[in-house]
RODO-2510 file (C-alpha; in nm, 4 decimals, decimal comma):
residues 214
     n   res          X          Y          Z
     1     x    14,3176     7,8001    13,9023
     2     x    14,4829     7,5686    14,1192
     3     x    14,8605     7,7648    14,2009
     4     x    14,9874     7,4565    14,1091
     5     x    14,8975     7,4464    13,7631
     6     x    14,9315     7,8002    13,7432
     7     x    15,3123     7,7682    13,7820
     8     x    15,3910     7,4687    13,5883
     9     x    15,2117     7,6505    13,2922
    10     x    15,4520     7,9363    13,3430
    11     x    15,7672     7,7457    13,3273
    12     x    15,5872     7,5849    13,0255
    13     x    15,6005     7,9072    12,8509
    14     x    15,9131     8,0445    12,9456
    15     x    16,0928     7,6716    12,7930
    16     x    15,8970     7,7213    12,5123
    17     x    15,8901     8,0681    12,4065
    18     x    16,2683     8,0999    12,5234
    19     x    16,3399     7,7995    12,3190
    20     x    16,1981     7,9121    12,0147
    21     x    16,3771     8,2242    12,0332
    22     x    16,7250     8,1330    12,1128
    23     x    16,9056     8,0409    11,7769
    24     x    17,1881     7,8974    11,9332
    25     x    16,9771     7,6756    12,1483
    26     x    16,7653     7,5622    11,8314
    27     x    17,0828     7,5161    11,6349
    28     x    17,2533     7,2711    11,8974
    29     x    16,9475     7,0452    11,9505
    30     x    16,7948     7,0708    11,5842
    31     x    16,8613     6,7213    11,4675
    32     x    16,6029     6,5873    11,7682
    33     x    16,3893     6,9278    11,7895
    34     x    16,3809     7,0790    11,4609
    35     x    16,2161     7,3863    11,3466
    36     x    15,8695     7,2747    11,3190
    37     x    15,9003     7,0408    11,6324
    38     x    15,9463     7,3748    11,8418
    39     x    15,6665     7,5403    11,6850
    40     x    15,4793     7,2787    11,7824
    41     x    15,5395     7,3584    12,1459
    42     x    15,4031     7,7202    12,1180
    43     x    15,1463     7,5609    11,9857
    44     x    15,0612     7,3591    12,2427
    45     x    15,1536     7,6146    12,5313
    46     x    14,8887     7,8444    12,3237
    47     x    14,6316     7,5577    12,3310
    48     x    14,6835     7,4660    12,7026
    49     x    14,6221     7,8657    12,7860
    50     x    14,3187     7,9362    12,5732
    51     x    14,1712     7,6104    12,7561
    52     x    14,2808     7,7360    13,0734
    53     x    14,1320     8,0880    13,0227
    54     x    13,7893     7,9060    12,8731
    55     x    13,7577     7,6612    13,1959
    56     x    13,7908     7,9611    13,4055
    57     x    13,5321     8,1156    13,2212
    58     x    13,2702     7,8568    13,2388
    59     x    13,3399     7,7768    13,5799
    60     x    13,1911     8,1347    13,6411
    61     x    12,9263     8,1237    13,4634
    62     x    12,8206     7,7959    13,6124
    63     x    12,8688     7,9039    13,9279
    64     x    12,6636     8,2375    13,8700
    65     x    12,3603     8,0547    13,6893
    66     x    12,4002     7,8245    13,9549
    67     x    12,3637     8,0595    14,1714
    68     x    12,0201     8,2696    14,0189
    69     x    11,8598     7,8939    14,0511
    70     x    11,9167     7,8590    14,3622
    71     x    11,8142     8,1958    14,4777
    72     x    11,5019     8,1395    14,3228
    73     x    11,4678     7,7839    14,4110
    74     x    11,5113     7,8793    14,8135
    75     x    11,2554     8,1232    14,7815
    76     x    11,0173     7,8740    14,6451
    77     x    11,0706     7,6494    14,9066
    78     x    11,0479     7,8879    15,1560
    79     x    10,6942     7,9874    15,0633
    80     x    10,5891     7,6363    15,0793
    81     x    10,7697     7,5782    15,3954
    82     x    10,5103     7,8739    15,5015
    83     x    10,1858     7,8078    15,3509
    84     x    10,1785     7,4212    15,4519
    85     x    10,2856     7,5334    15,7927
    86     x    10,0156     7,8128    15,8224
    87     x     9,7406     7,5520    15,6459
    88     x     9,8156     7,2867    15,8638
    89     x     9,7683     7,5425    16,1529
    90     x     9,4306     7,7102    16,0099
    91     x     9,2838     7,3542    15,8724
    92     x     9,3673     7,1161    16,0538
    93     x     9,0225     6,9973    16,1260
    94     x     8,9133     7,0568    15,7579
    95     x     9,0169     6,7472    15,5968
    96     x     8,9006     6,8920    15,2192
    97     x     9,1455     7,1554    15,2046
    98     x     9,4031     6,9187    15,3657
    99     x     9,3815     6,7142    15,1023
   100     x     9,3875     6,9384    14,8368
   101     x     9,6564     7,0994    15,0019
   102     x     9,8414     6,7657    15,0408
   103     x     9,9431     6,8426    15,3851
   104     x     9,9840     6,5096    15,4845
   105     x    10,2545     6,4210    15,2118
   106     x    10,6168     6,5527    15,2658
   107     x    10,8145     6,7902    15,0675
   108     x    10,9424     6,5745    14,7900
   109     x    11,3325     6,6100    14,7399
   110     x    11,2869     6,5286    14,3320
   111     x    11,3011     6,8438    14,1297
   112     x    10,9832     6,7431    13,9380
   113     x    10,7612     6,6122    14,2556
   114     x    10,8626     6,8987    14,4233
   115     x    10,7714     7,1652    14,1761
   116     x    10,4623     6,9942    14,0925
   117     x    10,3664     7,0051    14,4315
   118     x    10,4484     7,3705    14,4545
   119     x    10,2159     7,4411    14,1720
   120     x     9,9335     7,2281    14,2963
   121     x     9,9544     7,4457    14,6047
   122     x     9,9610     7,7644    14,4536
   123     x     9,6846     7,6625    14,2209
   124     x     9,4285     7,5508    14,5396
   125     x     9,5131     7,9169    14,7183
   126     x     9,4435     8,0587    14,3863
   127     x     9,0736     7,8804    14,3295
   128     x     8,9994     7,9110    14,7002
   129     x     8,9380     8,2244    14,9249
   130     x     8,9340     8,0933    15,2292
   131     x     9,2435     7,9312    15,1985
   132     x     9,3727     8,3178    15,0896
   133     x     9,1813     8,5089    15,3810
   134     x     9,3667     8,2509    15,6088
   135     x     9,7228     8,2958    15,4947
   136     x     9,6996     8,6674    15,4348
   137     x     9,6756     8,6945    15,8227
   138     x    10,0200     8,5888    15,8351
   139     x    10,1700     8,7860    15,6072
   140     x    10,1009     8,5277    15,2428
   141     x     9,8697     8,7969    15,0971
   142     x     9,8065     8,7846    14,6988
   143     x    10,1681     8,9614    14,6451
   144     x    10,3334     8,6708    14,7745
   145     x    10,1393     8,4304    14,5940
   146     x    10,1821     8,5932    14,3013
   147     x    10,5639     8,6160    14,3137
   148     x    10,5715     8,2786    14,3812
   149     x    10,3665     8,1458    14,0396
   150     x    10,5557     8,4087    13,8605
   151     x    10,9035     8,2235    14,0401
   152     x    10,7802     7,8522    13,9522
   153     x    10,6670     8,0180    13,5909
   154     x    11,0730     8,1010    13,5725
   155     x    11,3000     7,8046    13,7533
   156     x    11,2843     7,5056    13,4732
   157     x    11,4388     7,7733    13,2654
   158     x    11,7194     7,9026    13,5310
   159     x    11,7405     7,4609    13,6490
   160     x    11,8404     7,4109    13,2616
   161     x    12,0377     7,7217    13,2027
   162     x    12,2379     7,5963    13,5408
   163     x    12,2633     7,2568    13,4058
   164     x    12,3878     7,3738    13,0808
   165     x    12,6296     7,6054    13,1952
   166     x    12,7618     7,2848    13,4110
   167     x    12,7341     7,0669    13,1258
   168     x    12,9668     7,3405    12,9390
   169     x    13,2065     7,3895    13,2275
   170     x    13,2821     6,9902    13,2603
   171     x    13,3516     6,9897    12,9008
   172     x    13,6133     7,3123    12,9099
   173     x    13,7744     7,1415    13,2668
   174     x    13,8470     6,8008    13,0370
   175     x    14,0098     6,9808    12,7964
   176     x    14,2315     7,1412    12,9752
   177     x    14,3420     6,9151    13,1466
   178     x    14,3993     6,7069    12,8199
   179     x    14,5678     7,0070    12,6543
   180     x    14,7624     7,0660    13,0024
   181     x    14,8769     6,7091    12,9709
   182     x    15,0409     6,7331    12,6203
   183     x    15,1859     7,0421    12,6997
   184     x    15,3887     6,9309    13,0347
   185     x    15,4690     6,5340    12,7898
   186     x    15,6215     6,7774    12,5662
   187     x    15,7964     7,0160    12,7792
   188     x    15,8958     6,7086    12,9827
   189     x    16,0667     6,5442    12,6402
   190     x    16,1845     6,8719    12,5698
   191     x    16,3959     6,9649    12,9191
   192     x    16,5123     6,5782    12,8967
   193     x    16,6522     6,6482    12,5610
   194     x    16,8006     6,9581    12,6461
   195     x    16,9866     6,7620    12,9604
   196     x    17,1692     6,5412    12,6954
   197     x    17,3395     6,8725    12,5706
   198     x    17,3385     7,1324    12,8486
   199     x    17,5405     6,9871    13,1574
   200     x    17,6973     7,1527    13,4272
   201     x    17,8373     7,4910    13,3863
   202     x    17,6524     7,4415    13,0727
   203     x    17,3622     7,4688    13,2386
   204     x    17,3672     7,8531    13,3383
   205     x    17,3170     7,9525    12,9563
   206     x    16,9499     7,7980    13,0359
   207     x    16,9159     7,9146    13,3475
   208     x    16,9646     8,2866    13,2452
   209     x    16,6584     8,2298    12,9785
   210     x    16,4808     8,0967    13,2942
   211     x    16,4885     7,7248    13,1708
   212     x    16,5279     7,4875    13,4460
   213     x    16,5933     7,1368    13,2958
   214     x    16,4970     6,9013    13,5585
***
């Protein structure tokens, strides 16, 4: 949370709370802030924190699913990276198994073309031994194949988990910033009001609450 923010959410809740529990405050300004118009400013200080506290939230949790995806995602790739570089090494004169292996395409940068072409290459080392004999001498034995269809088996679920989680964590960053934005109209009403009846000297029986009327 931006410090920022952080701050002006404090002096939010020391005008509010010290407001609403200050009698002789309340009592002075009631016929422009009664009673219920007060409350109403705890309530919206409560609002603005619990969104605050909820963005923060999601913003982790986006950033850690984020995160597994990627992990997974980069090992993927990796793999690929390897096998079409070791294929295009031990076939290069076999134009069957270049094919199938689609060495002469590039990596697609689309999710979808990409992981298609991941499992397409997994699938022709699966169904063909030479193509495993090959890449096992350079360390892309059946354990690493393996891994790798049990990683492609797992991403779609970690991509939409990631892309939920973001989904999630836009939504909680709009509202706080829309309950952040009726809090600080309302506190900024609030300290003007407070200006029309606190001035000069005045001013320190504010100040010693911690209200600052700007």
């Amino acid at each position: 949370m931006p410090k920022s923010l952080q701050k002006s959410l404090e002096e939010c809740r020391i005008l509010v709370y010290g407001l609403s529990g200050n009698e002789a405050i309340k009592t002075r300004i009631a016929a422009i802030y009664p009673e219920d118009r007060i409350l109403t400013g705890v309530k919206l200080y409560e609002n603005a924190k619990s969104a605050f506290e909820s963005q923060s939230t999601e913003k982790i949790e986006s950033t850690e699913a984020n995160r597994e995806f990627k992990i997974v995602y980069d090992k993927i790739y990796g793999q690929l990276v390897k096998i079409r570089k070791a294929s295009r090494y031990f076939f290069k004169n076999n134009a069957e198994l270049s094919t199938l292996l689609r060495l002469n395409k590039e990596i697609p940068g689309n999710y979808a073309d990409w992981k298609n072409l991941c499992e397409e290459t997994t699938n022709a080392v699966l169904q063909h031994i030479v193509i495993q004999d090959k890449l096992a001498l350079v360390e892309l034995g059946s354990e690493e194949i393996t891994e790798m269809v049990q990683q492609l088996e797992k991403i779609d679920e970690l991509k939409i988990k990631a892309q939920k989680e973001d989904g999630e964590a836009q939504v909680a960053t709009v509202r706080k910033q829309e309950t952040f934005n009726k809090l600080m109209a309302y506190c900024n009403d609030l300290r003007a009001c407070l200006d029309l009846f606190y001035e000069r000297s005045e001013r320190q029986t504010l100040e010693q609450l911690g209200i600052l009327v700007k």
